[in-house]
N, C-alpha and C positions, 0 to 999 in steps of 0.2 A: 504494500500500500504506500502511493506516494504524493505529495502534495503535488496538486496542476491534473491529477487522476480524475476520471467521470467513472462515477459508479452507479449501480442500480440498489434503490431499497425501496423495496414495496411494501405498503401499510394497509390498514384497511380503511383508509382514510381515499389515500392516491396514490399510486406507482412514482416514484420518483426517482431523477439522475440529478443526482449531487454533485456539484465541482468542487472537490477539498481541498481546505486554504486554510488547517491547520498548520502550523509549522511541524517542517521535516519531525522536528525533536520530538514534538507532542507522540508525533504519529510512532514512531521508531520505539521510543516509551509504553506504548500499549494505553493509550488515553481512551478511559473508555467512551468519551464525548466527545466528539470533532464538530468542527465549523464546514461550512462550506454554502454556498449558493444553490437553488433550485436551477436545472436548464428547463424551463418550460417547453411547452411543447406547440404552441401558440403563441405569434408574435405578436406580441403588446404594442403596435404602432412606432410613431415615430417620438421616443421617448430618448432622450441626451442617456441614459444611465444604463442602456441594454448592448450587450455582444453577441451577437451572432454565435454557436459554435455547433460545429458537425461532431454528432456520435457515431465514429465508426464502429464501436461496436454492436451498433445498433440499427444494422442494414443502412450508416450512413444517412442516418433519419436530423433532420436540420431541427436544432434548439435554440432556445433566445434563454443567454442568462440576464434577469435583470436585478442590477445591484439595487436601485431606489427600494426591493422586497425586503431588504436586509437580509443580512447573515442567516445562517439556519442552523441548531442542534441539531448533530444524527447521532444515534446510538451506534456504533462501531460494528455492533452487533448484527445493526439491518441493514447493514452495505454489504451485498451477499453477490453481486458480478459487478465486475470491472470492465469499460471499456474501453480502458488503455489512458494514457496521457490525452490533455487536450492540447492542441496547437499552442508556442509559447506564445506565440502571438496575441492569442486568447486569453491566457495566464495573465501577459503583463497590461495588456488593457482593464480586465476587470481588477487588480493591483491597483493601476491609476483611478479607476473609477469609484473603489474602495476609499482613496486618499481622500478624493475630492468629496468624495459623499459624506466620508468622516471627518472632516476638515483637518488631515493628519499634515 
């Protein structure tokens, strides 16, 4: 498991891919609560705080992470497939967009 990773954890809530923005340490550590963003699976329009990212482990199915939802707890536990790293490109935009949303 690695930070910039899209995973799958499904609830009985909503199926969800998570983009995990725990740091490396947390994750390496066995945290059992990690951070990370929703990729939805419907694009929220034309909103300044959203990135685009392709889940190839996921027949390549196009997602919108958007930071304005804020952060999200996952239990470690229900992140149960991975679909590999997301593009750094992906990574370090939603990074910036983190910054600016958190006025860091």
């Amino acid at each position: 498991m690695r930070r910039g990773e899209l995973w799958y954890s499904p609830s009985s809530l909503r199926n969800r891919v998570i983009l995990l923005l725990s740091s490396q340490t947390l994750i390496d550590q066995g945290a059992s609560m990690l951070y990370g963003l929703e990729a939805d699976t419907e694009d929220p329009g034309p909103l300044l705080l959203v990135v685009p990212v392709l889940v190839t482990g996921a027949d390549g199915e196009q997602r919108w992470i958007n930071v304005g939802r804020g952060l999200t707890r996952v239990a470690r536990r229900t992140l149960t497939q991975s679909y590999g790293a997301a593009d750094p490109a992906v990574v370090e935009q939603v990074e910036a967009l983190l910054r600016v949303a958190l006025d860091l």
